[in-house]
Every structure is written in structure tokens, then in C-alpha cells.
The first five atom37 places (N, CA, C, CB, O) and aatype in JSON, in Angstrom:
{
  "aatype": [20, 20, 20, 20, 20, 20, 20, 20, 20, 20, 20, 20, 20, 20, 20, 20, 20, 20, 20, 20, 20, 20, 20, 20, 20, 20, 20, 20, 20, 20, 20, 20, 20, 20, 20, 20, 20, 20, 20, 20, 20, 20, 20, 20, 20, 20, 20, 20, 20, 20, 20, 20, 20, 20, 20, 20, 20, 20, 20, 20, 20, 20, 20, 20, 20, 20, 20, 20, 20, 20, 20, 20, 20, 20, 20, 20, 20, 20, 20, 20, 20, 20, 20, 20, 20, 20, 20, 20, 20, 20, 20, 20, 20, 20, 20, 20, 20, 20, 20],
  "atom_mask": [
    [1, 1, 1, 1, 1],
    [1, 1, 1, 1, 1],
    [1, 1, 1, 1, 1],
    [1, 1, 1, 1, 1],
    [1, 1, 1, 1, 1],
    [1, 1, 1, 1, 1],
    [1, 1, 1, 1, 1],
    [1, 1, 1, 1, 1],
    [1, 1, 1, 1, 1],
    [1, 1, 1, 1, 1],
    [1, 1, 1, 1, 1],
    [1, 1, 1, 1, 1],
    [1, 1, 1, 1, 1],
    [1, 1, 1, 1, 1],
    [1, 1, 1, 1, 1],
    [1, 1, 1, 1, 1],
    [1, 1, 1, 1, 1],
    [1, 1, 1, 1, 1],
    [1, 1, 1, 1, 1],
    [1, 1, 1, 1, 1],
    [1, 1, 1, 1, 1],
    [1, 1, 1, 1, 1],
    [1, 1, 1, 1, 1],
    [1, 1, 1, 1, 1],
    [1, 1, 1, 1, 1],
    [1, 1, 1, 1, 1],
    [1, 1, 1, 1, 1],
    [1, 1, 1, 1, 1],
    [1, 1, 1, 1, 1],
    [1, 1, 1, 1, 1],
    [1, 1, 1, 1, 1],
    [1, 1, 1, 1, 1],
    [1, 1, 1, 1, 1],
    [1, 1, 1, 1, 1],
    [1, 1, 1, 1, 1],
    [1, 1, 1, 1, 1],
    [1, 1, 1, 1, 1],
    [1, 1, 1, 1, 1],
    [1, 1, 1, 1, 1],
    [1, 1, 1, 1, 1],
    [1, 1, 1, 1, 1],
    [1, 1, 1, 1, 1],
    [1, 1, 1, 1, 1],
    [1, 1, 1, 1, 1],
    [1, 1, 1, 1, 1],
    [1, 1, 1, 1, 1],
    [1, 1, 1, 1, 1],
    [1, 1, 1, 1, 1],
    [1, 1, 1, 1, 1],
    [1, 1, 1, 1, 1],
    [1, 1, 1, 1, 1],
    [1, 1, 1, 1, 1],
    [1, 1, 1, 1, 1],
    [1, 1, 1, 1, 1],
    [1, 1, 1, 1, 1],
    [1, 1, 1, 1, 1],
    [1, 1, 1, 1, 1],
    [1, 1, 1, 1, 1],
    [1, 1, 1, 1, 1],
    [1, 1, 1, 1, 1],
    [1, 1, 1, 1, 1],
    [1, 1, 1, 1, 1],
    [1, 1, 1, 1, 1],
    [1, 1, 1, 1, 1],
    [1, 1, 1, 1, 1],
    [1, 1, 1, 1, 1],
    [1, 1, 1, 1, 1],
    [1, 1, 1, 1, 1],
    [1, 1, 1, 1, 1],
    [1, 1, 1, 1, 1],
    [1, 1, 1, 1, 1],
    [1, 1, 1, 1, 1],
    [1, 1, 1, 1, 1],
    [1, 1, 1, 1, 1],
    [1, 1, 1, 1, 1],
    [1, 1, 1, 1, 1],
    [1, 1, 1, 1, 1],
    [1, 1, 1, 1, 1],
    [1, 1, 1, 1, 1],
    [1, 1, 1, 1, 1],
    [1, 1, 1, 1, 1],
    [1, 1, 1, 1, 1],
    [1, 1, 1, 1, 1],
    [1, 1, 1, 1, 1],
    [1, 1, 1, 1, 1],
    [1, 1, 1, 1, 1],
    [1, 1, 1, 1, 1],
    [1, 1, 1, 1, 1],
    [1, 1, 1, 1, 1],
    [1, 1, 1, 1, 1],
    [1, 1, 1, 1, 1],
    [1, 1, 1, 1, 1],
    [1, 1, 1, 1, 1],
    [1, 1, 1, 1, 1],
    [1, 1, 1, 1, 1],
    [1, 1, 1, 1, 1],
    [1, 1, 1, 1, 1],
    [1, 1, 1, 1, 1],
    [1, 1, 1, 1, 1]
  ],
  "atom_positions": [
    [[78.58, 107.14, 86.45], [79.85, 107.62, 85.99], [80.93, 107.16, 86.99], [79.84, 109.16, 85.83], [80.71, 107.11, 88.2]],
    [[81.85, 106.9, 86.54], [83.31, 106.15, 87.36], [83.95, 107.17, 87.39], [84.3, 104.91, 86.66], [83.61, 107.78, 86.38]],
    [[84.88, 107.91, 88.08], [85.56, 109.05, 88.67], [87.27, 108.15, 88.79], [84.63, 109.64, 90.42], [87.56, 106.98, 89.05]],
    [[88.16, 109.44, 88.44], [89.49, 109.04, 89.03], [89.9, 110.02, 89.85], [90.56, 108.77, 88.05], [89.94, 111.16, 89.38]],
    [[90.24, 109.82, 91.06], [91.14, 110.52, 92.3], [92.39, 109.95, 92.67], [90.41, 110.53, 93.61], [92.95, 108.85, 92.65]],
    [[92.61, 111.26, 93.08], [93.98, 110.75, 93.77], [93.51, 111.3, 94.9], [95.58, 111.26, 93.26], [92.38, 111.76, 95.11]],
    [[94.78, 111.2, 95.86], [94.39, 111.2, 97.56], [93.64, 112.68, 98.02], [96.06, 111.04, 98.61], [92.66, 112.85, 98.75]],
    [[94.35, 113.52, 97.42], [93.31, 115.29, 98.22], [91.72, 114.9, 98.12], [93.5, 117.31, 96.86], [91.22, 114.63, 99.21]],
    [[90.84, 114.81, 96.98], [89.74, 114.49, 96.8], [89.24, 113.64, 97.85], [89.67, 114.02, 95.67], [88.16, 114.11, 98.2]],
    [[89.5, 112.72, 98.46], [89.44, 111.65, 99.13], [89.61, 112.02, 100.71], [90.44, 110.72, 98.57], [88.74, 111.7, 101.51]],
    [[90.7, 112.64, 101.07], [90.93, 112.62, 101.79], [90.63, 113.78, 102.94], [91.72, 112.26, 101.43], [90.67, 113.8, 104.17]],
    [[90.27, 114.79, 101.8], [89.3, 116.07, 102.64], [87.35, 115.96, 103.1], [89.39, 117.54, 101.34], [86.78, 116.4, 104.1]],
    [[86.71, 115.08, 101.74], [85.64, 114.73, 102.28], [85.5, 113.54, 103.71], [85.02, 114.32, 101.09], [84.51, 113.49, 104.44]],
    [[86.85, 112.57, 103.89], [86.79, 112.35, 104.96], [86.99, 112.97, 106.14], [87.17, 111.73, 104.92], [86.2, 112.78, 107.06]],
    [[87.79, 113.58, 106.26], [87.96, 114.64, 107.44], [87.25, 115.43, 107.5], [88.94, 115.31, 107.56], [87.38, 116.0, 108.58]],
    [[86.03, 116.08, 106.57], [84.58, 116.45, 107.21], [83.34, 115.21, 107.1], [83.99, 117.87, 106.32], [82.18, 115.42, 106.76]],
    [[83.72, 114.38, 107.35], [82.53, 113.4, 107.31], [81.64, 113.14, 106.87], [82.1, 113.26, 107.87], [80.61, 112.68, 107.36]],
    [[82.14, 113.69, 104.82], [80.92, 113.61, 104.12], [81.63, 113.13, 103.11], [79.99, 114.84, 103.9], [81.9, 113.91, 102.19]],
    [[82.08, 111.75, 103.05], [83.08, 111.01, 102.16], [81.47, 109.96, 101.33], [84.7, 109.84, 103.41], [81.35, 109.49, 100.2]],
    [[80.65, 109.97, 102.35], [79.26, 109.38, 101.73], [78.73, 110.14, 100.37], [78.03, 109.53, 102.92], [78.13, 109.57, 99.46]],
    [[79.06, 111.58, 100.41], [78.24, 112.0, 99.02], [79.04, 111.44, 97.84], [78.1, 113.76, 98.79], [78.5, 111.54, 96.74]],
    [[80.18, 110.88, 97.9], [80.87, 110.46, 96.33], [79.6, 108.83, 95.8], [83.32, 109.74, 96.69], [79.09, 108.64, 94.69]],
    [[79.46, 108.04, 96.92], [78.55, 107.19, 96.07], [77.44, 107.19, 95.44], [78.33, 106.48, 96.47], [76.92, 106.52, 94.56]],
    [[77.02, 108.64, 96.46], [75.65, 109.76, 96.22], [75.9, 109.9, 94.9], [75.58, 111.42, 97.08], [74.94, 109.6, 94.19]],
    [[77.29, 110.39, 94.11], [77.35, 111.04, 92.95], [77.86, 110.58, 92.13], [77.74, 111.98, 92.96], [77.68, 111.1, 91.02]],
    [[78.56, 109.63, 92.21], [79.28, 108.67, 90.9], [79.38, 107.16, 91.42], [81.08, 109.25, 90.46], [79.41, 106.87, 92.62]],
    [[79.45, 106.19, 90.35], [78.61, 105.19, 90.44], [80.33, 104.51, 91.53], [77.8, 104.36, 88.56], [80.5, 104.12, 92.69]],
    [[81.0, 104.65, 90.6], [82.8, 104.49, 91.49], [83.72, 105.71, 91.52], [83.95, 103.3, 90.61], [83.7, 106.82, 91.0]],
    [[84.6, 104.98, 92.41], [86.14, 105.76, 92.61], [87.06, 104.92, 92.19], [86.6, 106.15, 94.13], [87.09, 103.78, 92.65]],
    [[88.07, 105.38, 91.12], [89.53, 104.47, 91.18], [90.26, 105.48, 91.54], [90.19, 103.68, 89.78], [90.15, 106.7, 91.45]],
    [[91.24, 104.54, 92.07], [92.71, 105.42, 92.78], [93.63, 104.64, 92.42], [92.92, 105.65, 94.51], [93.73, 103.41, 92.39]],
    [[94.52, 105.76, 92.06], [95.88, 105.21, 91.61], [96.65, 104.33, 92.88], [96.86, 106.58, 91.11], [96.27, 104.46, 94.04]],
    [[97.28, 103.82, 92.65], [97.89, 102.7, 94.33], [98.72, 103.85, 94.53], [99.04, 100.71, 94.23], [98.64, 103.94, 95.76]],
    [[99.86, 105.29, 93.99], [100.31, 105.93, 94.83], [99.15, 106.93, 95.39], [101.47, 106.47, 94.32], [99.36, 107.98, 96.0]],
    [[98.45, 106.63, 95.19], [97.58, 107.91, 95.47], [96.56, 107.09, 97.03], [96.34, 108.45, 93.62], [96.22, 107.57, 98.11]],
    [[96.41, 105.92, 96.49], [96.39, 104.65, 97.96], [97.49, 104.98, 98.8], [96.7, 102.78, 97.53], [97.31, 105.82, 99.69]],
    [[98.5, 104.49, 98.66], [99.65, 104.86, 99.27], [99.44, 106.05, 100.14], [100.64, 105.07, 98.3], [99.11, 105.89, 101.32]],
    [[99.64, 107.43, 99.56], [99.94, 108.47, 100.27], [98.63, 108.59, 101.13], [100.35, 109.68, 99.39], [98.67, 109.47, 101.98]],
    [[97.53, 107.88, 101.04], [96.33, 108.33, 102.3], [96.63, 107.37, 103.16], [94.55, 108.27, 101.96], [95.62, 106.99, 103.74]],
    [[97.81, 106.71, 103.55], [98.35, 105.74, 104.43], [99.61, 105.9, 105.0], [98.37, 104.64, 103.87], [100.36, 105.26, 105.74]],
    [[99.59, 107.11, 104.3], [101.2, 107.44, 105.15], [100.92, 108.25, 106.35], [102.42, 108.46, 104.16], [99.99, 109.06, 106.46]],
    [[102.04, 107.89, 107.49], [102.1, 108.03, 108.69], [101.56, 109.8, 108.77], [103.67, 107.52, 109.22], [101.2, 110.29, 109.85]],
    [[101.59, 110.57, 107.53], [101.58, 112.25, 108.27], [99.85, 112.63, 107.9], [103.05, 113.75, 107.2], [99.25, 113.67, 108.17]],
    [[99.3, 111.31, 107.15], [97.65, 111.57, 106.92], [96.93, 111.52, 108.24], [96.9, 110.38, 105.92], [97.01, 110.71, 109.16]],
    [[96.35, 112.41, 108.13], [94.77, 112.52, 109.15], [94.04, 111.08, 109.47], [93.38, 113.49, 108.19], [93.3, 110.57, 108.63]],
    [[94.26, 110.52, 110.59], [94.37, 109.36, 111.27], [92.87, 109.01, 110.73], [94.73, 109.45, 112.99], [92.81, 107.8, 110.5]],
    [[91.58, 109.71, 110.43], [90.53, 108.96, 110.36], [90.84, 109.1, 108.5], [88.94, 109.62, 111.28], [90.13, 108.26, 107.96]],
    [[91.64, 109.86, 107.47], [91.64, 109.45, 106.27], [92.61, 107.91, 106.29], [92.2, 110.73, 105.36], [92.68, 107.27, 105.24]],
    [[93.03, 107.61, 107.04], [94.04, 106.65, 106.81], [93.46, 105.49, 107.48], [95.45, 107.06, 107.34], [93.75, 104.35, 107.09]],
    [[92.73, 105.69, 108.37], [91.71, 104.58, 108.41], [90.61, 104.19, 107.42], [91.07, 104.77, 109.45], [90.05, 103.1, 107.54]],
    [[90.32, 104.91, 106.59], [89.14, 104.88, 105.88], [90.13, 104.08, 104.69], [88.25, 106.51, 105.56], [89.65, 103.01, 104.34]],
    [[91.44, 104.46, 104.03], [91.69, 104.15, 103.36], [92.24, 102.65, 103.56], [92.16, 105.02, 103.0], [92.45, 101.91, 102.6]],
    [[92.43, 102.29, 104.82], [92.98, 100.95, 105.08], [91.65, 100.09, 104.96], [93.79, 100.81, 106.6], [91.92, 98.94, 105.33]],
    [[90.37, 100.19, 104.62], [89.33, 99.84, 104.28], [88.53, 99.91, 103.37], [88.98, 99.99, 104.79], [87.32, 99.73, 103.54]],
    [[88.97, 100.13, 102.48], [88.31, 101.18, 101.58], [86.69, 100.32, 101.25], [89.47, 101.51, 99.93], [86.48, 99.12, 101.06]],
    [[85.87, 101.34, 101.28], [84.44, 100.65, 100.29], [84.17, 100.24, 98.99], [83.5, 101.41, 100.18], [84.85, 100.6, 98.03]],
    [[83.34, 99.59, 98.92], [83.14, 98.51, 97.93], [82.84, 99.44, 96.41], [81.68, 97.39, 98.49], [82.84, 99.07, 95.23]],
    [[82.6, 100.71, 97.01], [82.61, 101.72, 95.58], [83.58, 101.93, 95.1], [82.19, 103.0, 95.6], [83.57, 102.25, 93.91]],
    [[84.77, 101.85, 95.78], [86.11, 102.54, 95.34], [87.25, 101.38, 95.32], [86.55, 103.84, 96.47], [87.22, 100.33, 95.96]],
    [[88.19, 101.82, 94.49], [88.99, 100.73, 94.26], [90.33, 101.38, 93.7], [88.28, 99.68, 93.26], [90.44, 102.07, 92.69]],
    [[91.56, 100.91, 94.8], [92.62, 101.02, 94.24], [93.28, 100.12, 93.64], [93.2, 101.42, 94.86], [93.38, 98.92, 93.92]],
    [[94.07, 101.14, 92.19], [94.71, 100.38, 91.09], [96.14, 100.51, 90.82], [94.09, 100.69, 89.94], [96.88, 101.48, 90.66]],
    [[96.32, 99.26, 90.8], [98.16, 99.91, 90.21], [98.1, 100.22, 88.31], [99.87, 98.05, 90.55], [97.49, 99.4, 87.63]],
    [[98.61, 101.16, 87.79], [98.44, 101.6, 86.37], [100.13, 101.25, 86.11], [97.78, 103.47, 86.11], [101.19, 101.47, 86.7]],
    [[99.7, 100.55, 84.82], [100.59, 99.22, 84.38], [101.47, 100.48, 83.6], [99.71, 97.6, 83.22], [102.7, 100.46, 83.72]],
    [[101.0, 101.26, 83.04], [101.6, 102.1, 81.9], [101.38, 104.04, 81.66], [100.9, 101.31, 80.59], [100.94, 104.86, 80.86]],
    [[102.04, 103.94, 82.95], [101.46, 105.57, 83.03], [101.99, 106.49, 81.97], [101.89, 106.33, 84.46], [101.53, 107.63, 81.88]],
    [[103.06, 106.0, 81.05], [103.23, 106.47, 80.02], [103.09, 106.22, 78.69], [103.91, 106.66, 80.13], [103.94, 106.55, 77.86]],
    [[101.7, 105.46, 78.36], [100.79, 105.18, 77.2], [100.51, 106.24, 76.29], [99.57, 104.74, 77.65], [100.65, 107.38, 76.73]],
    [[100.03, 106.07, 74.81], [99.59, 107.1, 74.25], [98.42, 107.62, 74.49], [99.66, 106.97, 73.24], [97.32, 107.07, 74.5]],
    [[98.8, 108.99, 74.75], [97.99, 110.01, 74.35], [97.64, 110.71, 76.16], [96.48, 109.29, 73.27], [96.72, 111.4, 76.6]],
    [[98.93, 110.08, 76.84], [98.88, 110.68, 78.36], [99.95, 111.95, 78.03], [99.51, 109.4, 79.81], [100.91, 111.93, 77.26]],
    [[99.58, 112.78, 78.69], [100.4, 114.15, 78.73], [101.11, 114.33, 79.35], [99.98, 115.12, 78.9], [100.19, 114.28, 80.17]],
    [[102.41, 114.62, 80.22], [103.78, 114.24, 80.69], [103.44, 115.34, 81.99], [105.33, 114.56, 79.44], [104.13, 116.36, 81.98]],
    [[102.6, 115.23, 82.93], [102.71, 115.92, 84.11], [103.44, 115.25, 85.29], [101.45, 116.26, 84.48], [104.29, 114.37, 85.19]],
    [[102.94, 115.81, 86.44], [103.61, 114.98, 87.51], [103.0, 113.81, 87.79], [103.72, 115.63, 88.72], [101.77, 113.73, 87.83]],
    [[103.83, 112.73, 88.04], [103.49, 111.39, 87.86], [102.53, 110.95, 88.31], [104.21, 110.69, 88.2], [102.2, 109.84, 87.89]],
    [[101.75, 111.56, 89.24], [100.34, 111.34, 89.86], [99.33, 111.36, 88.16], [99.88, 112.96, 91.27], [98.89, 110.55, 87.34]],
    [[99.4, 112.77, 88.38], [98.25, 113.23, 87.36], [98.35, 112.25, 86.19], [98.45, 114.86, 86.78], [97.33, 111.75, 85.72]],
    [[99.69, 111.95, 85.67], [99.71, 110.97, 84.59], [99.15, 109.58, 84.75], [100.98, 110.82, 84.23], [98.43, 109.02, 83.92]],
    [[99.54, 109.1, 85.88], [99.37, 107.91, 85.98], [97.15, 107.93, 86.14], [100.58, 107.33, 87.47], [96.43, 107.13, 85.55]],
    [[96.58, 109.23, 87.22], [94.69, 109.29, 86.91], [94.3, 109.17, 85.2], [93.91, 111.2, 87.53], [93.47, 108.44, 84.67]],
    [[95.09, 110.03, 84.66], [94.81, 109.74, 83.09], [94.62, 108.47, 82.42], [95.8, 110.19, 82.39], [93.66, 107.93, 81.86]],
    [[95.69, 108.19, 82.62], [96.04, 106.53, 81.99], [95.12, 105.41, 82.9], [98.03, 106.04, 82.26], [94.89, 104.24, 82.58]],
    [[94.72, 106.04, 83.97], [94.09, 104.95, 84.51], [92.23, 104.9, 83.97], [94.38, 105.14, 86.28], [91.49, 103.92, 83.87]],
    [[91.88, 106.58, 83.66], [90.6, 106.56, 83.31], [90.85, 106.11, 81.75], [89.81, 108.01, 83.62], [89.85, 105.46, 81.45]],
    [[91.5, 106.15, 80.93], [91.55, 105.77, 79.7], [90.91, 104.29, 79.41], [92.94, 105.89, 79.33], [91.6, 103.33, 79.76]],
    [[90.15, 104.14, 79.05], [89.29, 102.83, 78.38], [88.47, 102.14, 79.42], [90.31, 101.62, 77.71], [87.6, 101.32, 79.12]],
    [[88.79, 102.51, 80.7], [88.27, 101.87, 81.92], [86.55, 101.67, 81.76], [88.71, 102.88, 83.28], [85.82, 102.64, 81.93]],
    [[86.0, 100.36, 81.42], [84.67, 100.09, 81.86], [84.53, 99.7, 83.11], [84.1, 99.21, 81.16], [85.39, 99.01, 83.65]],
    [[83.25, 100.18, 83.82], [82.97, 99.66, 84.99], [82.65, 98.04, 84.68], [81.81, 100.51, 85.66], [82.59, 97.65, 83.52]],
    [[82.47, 97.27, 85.63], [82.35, 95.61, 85.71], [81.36, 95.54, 85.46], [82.58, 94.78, 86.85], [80.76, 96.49, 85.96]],
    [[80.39, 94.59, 84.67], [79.21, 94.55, 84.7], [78.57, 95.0, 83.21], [78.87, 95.31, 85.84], [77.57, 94.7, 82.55]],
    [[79.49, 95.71, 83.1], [78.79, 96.71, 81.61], [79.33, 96.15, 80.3], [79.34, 98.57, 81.57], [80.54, 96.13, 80.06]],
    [[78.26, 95.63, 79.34], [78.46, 95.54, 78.24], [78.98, 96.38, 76.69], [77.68, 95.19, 78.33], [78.35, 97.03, 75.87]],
    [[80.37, 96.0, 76.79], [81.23, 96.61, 76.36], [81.0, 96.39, 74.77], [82.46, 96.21, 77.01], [81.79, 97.0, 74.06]],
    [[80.04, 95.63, 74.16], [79.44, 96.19, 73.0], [78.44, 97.24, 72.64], [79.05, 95.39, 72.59], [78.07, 97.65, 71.54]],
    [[78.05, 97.64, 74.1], [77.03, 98.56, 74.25], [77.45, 100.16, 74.01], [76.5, 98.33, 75.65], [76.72, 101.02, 73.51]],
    [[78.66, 100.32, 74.43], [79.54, 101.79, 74.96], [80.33, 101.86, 73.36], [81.02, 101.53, 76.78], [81.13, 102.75, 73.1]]
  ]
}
């Protein structure tokens, strides 16, 4: 299963040093690029903001072309933009006549 986060999710299992159980539990991570962004800003917890200036090969930040597509619900622009980003998203690899 592919997961969408934004930065809290992310950024609290790093600062207890158990950012390892997300690959444990879902196959990826996407992140919205503001949600990249804000685990890189100067007031984040110096080892989340390192982690994010690296991120692992499970997780992947995205810029979302259209955070106001149909059938996204009009919250704060974060939350809209995780929606729109899990919407239709196949992981790589997967045969999309299959799903």
C-alpha cells in the first residue's frame, strides 16, 4: 500500500528514531513538495530536516499539478493538495490493467 503524508507524520517518527517502521508498513510514502518544504525549514528538528534533505528510496516528494481537481474537498491547502495527490496514483512497476 502507498501512503500520503505530509510533514507531522514524518517528522515525529524521526525524532524518535523509528522513521524505519513506515517501510515496515507500507510499500511507499508520497509527500506533497509543501509538505517537503516545511520538514526543511530552518524551525524543523535538525535530525527531521536532515532526513528530509535525503530522503529514502521509499518515499518520494511530489509537486501536485492540480490540487483543485474533481472530487478534492476544499480544506487547507495541505490536506487538499495529499488528496489530489493519492487520487489515481499507481505505484511504478504495477500493471495498471491489473488494478
Amino acid at each position: 500500500m502507498i501512503v500520503v503524508a505530509d510533514a507531522s507524520p514524518l517528522n515525529y517518527p524521526v525524532l524518535i528514531a523509528e522513521i524505519e517502521l513506515l517501510p515496515a508498513l507500507y510499500d511507499g510514502v508520497l509527500i506533497p513538495a509543501e509538505g517537503h518544504r516545511e520538514l526543511q525549514r530552518p524551525r524543523t528538528p535538525p535530525s527531521a530536516t536532515k532526513w528530509a534533505d535525503h530522503l529514502p528510496s521509499w518515499c518520494e516528494a511530489r509537486v501536485v499539478a492540480s490540487p483543485n481537481g474533481p472530487g478534492v474537498v476544499r480544506t487547507r491547502s495541505g490536506r487538499a493538495r495529499r488528496l489530489e495527490m493519492g487520487n489515481g496514483y499507481r505505484p511504478r512497476g504495477v500493471n495498471r490493467n491489473a488494478v
